[in-house]
PQR file with spaces between the fields and no chain letter, atoms N, CA, C, O and H, PARSE charges and radii, in Angstrom:
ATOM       1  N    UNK     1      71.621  127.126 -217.879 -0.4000 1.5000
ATOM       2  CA   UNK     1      71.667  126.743 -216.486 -0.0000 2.0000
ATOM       3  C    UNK     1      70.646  127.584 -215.732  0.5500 1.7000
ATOM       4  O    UNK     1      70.495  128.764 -216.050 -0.5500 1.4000
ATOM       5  N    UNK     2      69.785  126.916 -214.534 -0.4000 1.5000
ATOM       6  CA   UNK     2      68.752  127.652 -214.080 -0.0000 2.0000
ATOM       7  C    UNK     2      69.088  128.467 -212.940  0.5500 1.7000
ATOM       8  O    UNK     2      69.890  128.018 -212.121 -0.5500 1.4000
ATOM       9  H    UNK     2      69.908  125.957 -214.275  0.4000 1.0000
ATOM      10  N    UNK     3      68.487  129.809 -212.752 -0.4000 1.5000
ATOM      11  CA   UNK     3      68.902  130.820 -211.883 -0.0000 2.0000
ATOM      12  C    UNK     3      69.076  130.442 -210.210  0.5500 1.7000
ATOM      13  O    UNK     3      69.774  130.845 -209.279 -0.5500 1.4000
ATOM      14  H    UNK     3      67.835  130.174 -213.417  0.4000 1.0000
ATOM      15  N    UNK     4      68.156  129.562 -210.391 -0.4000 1.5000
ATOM      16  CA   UNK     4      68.520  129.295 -208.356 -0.0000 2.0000
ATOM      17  C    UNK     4      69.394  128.246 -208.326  0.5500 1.7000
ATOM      18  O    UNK     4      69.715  128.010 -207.161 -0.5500 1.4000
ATOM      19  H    UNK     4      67.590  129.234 -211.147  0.4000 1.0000
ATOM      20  N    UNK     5      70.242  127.059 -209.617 -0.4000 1.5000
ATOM      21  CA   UNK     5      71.004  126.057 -209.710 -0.0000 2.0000
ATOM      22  C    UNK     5      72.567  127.553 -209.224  0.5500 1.7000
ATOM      23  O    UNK     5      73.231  127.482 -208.189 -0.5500 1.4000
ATOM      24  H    UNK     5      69.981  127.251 -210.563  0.4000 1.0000
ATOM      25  N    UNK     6      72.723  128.562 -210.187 -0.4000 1.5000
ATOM      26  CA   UNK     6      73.490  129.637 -209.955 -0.0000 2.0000
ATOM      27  C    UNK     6      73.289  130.038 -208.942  0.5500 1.7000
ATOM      28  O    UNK     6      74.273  130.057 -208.203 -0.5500 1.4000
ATOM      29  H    UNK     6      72.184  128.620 -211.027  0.4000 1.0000
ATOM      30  N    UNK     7      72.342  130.410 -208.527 -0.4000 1.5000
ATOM      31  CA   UNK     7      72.421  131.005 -206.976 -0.0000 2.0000
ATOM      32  C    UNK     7      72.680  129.926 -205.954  0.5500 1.7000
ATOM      33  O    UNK     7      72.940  130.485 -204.889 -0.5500 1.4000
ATOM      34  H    UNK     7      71.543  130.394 -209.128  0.4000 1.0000
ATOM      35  N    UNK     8      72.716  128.685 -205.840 -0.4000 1.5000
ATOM      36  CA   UNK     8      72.812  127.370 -204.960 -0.0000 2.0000
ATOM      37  C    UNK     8      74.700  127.439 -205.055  0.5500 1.7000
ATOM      38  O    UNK     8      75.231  127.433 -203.945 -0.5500 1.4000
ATOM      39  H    UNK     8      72.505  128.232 -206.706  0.4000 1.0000
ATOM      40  N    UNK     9      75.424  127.485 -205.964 -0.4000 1.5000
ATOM      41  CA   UNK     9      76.349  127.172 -206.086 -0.0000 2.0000
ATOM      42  C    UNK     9      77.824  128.080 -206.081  0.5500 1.7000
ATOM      43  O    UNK     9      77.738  129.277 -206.355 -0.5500 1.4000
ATOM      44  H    UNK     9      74.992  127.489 -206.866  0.4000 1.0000
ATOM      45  N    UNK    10      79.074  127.530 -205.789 -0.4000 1.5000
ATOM      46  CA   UNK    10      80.014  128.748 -205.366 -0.0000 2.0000
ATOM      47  C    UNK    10      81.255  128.223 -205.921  0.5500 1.7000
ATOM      48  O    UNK    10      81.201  127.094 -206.408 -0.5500 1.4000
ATOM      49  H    UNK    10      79.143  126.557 -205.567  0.4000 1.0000
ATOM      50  N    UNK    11      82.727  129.054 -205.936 -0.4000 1.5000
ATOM      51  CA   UNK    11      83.521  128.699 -205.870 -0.0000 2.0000
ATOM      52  C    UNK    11      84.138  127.706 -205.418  0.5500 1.7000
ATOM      53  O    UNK    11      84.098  127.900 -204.203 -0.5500 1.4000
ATOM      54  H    UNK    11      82.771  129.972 -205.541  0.4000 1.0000
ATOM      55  N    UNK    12      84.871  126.446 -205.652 -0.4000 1.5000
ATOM      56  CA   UNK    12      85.394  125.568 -205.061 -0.0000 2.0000
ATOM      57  C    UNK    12      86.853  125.806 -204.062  0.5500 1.7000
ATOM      58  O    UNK    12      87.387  125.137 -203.178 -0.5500 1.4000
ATOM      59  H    UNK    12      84.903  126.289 -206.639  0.4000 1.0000
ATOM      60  N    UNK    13      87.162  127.144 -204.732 -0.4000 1.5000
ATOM      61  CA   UNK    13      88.640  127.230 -204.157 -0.0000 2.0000
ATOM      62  C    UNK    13      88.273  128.716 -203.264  0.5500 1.7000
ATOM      63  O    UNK    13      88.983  128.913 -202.278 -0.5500 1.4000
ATOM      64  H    UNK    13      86.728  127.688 -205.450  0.4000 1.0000
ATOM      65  N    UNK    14      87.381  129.573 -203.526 -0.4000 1.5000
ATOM      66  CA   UNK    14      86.890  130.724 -202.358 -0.0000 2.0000
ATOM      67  C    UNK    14      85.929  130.481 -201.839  0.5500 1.7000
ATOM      68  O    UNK    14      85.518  130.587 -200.683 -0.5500 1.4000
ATOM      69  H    UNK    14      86.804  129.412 -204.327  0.4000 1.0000
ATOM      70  N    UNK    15      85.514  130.107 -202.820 -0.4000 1.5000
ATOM      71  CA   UNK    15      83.774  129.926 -201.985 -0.0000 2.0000
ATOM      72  C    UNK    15      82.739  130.892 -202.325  0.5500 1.7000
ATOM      73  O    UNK    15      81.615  130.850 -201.825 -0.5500 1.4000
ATOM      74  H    UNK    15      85.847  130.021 -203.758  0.4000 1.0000
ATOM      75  N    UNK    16      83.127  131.789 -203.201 -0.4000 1.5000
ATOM      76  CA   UNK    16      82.488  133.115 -204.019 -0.0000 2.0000
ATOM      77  C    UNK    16      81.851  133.059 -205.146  0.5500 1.7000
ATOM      78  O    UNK    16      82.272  132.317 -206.033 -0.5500 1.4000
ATOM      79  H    UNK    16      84.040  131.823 -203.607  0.4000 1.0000
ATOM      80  N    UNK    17      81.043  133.610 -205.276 -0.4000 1.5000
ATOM      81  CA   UNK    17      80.045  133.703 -206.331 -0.0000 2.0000
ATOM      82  C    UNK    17      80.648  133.247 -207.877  0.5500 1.7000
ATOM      83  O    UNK    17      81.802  133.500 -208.225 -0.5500 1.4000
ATOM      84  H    UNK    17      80.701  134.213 -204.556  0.4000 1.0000
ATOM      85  N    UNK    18      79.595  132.489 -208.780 -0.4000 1.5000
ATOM      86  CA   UNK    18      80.255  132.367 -210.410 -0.0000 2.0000
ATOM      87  C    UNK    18      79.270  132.951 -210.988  0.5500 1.7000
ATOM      88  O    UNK    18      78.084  133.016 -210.665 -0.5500 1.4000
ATOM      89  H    UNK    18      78.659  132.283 -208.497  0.4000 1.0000
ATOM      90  N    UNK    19      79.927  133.444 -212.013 -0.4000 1.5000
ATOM      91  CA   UNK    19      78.904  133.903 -213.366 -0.0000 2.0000
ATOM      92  C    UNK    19      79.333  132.964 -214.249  0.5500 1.7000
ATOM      93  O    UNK    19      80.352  132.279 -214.346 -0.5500 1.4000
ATOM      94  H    UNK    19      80.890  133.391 -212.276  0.4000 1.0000
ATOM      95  N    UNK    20      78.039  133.121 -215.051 -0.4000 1.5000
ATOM      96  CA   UNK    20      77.636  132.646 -215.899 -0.0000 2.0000
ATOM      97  C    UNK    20      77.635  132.885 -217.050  0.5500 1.7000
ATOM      98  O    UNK    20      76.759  133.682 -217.385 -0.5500 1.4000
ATOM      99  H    UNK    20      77.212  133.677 -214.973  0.4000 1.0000
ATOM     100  N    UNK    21      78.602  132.327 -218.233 -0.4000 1.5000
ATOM     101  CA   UNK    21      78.755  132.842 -219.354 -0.0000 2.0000
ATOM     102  C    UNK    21      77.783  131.310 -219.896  0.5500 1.7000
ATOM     103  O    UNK    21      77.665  130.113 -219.635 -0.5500 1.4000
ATOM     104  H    UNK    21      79.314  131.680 -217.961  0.4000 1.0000
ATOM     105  N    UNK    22      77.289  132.310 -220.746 -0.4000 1.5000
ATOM     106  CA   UNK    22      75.704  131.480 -221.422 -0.0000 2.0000
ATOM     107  C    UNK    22      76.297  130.730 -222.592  0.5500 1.7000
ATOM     108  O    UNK    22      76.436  129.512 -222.700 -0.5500 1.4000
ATOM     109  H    UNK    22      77.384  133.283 -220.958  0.4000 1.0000
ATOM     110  N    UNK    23      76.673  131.836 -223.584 -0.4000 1.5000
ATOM     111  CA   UNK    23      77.267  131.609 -224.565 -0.0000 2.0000
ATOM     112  C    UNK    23      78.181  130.800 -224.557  0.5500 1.7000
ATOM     113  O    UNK    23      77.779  129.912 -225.309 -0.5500 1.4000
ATOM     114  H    UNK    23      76.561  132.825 -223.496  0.4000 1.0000
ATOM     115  N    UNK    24      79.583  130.402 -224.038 -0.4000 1.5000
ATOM     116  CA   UNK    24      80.370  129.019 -224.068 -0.0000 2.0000
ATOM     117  C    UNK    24      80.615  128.419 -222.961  0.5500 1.7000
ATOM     118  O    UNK    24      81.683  128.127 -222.424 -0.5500 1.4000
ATOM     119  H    UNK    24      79.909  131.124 -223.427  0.4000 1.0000
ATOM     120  N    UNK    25      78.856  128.149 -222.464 -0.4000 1.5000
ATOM     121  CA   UNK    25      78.562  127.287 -221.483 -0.0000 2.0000
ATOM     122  C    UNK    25      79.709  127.275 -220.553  0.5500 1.7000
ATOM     123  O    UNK    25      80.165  126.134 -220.476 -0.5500 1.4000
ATOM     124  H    UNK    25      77.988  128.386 -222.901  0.4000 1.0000
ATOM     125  N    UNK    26      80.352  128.139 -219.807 -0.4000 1.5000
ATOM     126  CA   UNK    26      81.450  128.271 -218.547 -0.0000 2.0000
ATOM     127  C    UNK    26      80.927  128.801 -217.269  0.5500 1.7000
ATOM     128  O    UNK    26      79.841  129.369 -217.383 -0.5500 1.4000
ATOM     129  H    UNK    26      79.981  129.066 -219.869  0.4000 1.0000
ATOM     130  N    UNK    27      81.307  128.767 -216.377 -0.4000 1.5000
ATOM     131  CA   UNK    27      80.994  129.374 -214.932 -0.0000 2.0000
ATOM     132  C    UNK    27      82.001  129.808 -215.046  0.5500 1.7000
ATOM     133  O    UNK    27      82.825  129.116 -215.643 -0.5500 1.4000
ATOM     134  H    UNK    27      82.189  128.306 -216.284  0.4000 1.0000
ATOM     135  N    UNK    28      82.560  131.605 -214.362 -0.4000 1.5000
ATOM     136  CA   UNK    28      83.484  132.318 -214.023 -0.0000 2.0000
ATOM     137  C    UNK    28      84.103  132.760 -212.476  0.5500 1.7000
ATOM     138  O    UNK    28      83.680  133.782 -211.936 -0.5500 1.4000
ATOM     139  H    UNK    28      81.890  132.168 -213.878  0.4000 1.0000
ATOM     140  N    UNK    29      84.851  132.141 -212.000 -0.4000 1.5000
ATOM     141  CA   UNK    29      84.820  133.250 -211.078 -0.0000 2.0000
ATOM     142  C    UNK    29      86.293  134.734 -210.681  0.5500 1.7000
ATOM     143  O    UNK    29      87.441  134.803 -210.243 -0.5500 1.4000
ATOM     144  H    UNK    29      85.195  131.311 -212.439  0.4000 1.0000
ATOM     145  N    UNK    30      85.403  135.467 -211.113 -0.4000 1.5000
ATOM     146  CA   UNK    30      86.427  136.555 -211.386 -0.0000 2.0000
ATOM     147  C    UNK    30      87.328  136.913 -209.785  0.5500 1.7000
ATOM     148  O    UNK    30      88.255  137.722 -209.765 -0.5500 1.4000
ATOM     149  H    UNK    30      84.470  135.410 -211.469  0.4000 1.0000
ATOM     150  N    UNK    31      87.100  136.549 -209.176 -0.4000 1.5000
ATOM     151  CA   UNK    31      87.794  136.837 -207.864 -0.0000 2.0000
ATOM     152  C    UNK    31      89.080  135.849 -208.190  0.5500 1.7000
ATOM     153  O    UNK    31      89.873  136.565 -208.802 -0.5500 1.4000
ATOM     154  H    UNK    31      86.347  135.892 -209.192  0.4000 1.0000
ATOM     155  N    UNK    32      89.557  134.720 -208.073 -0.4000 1.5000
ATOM     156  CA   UNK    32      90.253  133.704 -208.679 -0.0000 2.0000
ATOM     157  C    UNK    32      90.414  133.905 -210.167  0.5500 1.7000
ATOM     158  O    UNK    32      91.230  133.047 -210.502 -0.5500 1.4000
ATOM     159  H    UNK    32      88.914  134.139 -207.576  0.4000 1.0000
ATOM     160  N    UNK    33      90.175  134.365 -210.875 -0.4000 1.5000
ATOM     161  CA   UNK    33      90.695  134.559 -212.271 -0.0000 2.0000
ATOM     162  C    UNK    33      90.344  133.023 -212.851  0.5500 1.7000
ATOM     163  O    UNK    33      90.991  132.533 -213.777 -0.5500 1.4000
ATOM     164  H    UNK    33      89.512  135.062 -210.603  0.4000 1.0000
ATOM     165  N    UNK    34      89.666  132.596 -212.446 -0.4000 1.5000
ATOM     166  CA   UNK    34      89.274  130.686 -213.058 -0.0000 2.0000
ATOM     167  C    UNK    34      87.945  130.597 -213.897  0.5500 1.7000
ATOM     168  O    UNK    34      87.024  131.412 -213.845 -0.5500 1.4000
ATOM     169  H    UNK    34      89.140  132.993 -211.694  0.4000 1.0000
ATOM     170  N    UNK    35      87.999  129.579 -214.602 -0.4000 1.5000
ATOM     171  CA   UNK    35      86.587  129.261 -215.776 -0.0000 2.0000
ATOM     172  C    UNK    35      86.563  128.215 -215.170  0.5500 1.7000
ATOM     173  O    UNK    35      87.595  127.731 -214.706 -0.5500 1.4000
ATOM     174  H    UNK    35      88.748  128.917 -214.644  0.4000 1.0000
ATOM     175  N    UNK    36      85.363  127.636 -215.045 -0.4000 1.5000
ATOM     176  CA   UNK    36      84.992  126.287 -214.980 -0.0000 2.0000
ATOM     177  C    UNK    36      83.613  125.683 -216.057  0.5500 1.7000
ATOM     178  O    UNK    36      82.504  126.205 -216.177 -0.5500 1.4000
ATOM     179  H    UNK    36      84.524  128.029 -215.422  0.4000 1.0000
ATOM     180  N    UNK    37      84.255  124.153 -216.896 -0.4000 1.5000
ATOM     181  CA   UNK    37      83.633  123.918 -217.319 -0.0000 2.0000
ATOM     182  C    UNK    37      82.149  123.684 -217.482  0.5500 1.7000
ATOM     183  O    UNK    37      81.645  123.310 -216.423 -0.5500 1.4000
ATOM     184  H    UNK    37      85.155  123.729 -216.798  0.4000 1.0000
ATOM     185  N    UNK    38      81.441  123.772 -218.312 -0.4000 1.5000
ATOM     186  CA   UNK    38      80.001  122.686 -218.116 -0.0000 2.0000
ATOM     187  C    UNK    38      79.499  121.841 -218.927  0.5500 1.7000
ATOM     188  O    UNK    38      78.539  122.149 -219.632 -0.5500 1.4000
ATOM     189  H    UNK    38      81.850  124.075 -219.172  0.4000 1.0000
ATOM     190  N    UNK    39      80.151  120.449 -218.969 -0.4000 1.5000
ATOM     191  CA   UNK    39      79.709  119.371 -219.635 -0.0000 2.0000
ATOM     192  C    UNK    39      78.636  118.486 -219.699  0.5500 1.7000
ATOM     193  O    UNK    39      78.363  117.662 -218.826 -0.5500 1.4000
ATOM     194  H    UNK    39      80.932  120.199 -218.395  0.4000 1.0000
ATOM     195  N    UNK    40      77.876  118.707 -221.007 -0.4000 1.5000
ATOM     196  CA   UNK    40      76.751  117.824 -220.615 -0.0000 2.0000
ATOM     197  C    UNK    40      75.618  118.584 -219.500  0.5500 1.7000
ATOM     198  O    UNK    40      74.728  117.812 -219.142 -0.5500 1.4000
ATOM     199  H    UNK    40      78.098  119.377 -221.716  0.4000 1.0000
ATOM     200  N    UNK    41      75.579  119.321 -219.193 -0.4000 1.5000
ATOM     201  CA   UNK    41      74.777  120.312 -218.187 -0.0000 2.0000
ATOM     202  C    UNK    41      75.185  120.070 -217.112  0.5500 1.7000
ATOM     203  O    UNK    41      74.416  120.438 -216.223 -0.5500 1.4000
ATOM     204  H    UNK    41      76.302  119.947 -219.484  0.4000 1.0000
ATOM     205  N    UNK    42      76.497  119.383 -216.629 -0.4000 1.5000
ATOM     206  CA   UNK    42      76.902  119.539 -214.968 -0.0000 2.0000
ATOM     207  C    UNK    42      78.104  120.339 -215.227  0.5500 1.7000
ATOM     208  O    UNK    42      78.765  120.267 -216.262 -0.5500 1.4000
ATOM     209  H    UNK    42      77.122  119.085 -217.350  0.4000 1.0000
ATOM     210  N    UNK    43      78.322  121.020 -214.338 -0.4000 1.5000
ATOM     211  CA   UNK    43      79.160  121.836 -213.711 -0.0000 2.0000
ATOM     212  C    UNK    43      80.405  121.181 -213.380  0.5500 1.7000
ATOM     213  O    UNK    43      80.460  120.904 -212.181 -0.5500 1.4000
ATOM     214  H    UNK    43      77.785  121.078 -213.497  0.4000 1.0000
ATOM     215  N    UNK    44      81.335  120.872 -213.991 -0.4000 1.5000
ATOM     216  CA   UNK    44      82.800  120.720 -213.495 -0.0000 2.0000
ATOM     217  C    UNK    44      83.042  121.600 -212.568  0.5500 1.7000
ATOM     218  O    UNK    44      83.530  122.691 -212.864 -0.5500 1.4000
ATOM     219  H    UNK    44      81.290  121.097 -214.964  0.4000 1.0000
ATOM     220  N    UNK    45      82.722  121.247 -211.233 -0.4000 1.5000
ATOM     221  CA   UNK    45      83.859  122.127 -210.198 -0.0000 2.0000
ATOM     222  C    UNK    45      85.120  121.556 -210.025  0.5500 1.7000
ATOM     223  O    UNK    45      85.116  120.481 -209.426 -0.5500 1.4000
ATOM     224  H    UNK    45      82.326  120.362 -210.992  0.4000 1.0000
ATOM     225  N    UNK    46      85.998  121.912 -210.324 -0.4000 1.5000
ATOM     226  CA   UNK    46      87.155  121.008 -209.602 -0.0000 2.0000
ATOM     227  C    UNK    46      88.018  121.848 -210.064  0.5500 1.7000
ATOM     228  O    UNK    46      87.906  122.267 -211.216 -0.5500 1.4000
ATOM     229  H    UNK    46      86.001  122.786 -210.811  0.4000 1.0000
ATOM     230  N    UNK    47      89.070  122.255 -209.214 -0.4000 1.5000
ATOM     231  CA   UNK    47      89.817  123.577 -209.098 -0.0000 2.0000
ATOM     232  C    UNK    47      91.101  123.406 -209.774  0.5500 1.7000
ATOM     233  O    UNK    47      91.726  124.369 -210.218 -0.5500 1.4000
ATOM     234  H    UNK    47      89.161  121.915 -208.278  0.4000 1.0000
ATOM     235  N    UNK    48      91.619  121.863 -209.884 -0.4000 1.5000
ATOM     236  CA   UNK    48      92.817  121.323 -210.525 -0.0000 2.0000
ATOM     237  C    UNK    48      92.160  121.506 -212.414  0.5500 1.7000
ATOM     238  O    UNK    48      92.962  121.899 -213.261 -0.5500 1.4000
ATOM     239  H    UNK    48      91.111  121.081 -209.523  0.4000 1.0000
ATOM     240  N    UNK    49      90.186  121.055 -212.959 -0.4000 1.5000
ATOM     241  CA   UNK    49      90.258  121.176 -213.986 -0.0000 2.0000
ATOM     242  C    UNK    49      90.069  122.761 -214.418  0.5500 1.7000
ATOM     243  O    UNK    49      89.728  123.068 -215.560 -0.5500 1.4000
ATOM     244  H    UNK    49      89.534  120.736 -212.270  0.4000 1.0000
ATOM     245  N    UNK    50      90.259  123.477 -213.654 -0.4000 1.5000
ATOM     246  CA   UNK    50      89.457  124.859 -213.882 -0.0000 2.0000
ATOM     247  C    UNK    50      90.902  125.537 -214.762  0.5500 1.7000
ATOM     248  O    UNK    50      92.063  125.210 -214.515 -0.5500 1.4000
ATOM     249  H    UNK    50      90.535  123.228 -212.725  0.4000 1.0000
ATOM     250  N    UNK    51      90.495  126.483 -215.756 -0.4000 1.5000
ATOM     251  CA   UNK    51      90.884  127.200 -216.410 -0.0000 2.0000
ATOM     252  C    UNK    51      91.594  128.942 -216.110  0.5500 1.7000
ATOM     253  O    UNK    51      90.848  129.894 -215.880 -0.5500 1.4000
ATOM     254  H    UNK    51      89.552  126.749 -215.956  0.4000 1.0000
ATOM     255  N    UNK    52      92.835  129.049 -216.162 -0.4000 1.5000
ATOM     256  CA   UNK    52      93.078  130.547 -215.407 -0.0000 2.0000
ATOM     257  C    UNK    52      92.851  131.166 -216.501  0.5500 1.7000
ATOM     258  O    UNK    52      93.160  130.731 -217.610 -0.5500 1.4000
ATOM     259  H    UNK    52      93.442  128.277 -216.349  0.4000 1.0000
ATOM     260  N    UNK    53      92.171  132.461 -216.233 -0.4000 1.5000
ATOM     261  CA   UNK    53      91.507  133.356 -217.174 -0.0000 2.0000
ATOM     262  C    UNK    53      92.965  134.277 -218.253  0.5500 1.7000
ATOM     263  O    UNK    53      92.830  134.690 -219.404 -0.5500 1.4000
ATOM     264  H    UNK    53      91.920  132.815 -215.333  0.4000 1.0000
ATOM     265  N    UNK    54      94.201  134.359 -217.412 -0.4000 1.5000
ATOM     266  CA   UNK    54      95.022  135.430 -217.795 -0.0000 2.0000
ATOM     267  C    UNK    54      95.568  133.905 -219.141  0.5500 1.7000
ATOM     268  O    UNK    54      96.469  134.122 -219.950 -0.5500 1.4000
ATOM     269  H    UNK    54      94.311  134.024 -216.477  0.4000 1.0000
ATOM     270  N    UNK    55      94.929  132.715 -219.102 -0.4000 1.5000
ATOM     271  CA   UNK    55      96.229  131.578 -219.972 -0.0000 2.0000
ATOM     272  C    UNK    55      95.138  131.690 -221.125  0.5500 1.7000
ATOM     273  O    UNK    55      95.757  131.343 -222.131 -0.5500 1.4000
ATOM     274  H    UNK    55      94.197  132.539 -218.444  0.4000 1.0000
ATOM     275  N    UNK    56      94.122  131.928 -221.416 -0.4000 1.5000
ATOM     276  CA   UNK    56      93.087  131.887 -222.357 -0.0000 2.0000
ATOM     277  C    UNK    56      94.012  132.705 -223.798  0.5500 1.7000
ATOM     278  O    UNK    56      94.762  133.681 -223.810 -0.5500 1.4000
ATOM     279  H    UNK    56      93.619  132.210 -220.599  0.4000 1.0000
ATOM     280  N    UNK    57      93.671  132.044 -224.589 -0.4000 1.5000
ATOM     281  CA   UNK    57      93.963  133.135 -226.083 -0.0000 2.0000
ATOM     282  C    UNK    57      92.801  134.025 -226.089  0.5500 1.7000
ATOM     283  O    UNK    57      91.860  134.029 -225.295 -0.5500 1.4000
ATOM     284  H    UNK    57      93.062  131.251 -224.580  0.4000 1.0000
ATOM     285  N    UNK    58      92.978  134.672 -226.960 -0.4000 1.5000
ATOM     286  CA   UNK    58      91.992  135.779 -227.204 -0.0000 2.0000
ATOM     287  C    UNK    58      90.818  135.605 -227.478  0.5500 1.7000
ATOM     288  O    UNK    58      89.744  136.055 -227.080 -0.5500 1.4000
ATOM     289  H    UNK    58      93.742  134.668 -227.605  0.4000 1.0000
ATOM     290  N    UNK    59      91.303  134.564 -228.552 -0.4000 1.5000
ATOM     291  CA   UNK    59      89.949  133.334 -229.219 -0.0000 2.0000
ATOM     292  C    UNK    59      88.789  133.086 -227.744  0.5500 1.7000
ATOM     293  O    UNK    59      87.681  133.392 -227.303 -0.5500 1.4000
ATOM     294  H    UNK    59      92.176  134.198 -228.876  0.4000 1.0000
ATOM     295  N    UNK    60      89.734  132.493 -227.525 -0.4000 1.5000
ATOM     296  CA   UNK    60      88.557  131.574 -226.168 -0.0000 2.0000
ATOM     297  C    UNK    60      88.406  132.767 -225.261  0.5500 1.7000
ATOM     298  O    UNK    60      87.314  132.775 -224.691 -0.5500 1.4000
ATOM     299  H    UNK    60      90.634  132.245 -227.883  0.4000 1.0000
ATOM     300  N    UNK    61      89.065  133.608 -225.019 -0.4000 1.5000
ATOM     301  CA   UNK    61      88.715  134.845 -223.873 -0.0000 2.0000
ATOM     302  C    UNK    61      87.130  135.062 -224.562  0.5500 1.7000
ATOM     303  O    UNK    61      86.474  135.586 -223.662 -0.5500 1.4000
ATOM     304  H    UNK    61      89.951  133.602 -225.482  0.4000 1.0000
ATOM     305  N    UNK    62      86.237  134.876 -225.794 -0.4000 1.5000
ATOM     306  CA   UNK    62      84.869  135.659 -225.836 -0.0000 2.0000
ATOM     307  C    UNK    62      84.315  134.807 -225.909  0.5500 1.7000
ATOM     308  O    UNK    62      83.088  134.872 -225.977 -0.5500 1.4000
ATOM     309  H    UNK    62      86.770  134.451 -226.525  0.4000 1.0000
């Protein structure tokens, strides 16, 4: 994903910054404890599909 597409874009449910995990293509945002997908190179924002970080197995936590 390209650096100013990341810098253009925010939380759906704060409105706060995501990182970027490269490796299994996710957006993070650690303020909300949420993953959000990226399928196909778009960005799933949507706060109902987003992922809470504390429900992850260990597996998927890396």
């Amino acid at each position: 994903m390209k650096q100013k597409l990341l810098d253009s874009i925010a939380c759906p449910k704060c409105f706060g910054k995501l990182d970027y995990n490269e490796k299994k293509q996710k957006l993070i945002c650690v303020t909300d404890g949420l993953e959000y997908s990226i399928v196909d190179g778009i960005a799933v924002l949507i706060e109902s599909e987003a992922i809470e970080l504390d429900m992850l197995t260990p597996e998927e936590a890396v």
